[in-house]
C-alpha positions as MATLAB code, in Angstrom:
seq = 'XXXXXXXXXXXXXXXXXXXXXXXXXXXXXXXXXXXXXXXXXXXXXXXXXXXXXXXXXXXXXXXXXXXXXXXXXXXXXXXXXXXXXXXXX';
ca = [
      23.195    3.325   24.137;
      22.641    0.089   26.135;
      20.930    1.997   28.644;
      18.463    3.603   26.543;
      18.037   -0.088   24.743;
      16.839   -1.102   28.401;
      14.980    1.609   29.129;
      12.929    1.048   25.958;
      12.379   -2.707   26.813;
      11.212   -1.714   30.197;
       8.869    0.921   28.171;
       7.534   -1.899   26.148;
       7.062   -4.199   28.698;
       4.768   -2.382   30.509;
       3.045   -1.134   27.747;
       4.278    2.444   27.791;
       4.445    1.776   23.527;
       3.764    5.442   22.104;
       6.682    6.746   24.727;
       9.325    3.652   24.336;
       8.407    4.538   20.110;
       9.640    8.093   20.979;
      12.493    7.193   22.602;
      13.644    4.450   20.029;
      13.683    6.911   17.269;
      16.452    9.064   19.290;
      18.574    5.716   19.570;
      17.613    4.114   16.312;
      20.816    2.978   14.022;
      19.076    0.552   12.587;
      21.175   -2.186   14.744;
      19.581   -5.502   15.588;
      19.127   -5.050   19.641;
      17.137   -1.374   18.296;
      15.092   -3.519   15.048;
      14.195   -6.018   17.891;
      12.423   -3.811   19.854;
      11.022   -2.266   17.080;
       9.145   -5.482   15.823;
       7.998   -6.089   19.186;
       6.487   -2.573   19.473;
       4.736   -3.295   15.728;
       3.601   -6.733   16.902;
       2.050   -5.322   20.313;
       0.421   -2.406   18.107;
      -0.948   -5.393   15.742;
       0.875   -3.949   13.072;
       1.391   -7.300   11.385;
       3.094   -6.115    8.261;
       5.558   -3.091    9.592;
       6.751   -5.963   12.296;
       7.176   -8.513    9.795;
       9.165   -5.932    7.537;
      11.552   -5.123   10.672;
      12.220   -8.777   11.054;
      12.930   -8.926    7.399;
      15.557   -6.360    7.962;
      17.336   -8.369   10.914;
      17.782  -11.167    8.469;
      18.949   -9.062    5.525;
      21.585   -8.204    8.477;
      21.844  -11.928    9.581;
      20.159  -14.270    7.933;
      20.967  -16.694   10.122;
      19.367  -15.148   13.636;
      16.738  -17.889   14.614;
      14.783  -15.069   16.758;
      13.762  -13.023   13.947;
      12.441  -16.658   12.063;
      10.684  -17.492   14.945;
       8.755  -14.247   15.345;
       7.975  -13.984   11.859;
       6.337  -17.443   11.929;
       4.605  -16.481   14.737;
       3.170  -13.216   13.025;
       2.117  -15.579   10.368;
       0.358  -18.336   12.165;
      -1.662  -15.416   14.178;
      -2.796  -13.603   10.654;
      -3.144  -17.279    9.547;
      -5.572  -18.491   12.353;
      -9.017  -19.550   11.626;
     -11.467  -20.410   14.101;
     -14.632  -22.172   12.332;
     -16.244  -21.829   15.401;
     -16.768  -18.099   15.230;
     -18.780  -18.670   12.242;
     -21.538  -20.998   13.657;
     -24.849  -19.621   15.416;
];
């Protein structure tokens, strides 16, 4: 399993998303190495909400894993973001 894990990464890292998606569902047991990559395909997608969710789940497995609290407060200060700039002629 570790070597499809990698594989996966790799996929993600260089942007191959739809086929590392593909190949996570094959491997997916809902572990937290497989719900990592997972909310790191959602957040490249900028699917906000399905990778907050999947970070949700890695705490409801351990609530304690600082990763999954950092990402999710990262999701939130990108939806969060306001540029006043944008708005002036």
């Amino acid at each position: 399993m570790d070597n499809k894990i990698n594989e996966v990464e790799e996929l993600i890292n260089t942007g191959k998303l739809e086929k590392a998606e593909k190949l996570l569902l094959q491997i997916e047991d809902n572990n937290i190495a497989s719900l990592f990559l997972k909310g790191k395909i959602y957040q490249k997608k900028q699917k906000w909400g399905d990778a907050i969710n999947t970070y949700k789940k890695i705490l409801q497995l351990d609530a304690g894993n600082k990763e999954a609290h950092i990402q999710i407060n990262i999701i939130q200060n990108i939806l969060n973001f306001s540029n006043p700039e944008m708005f002036n002629p």
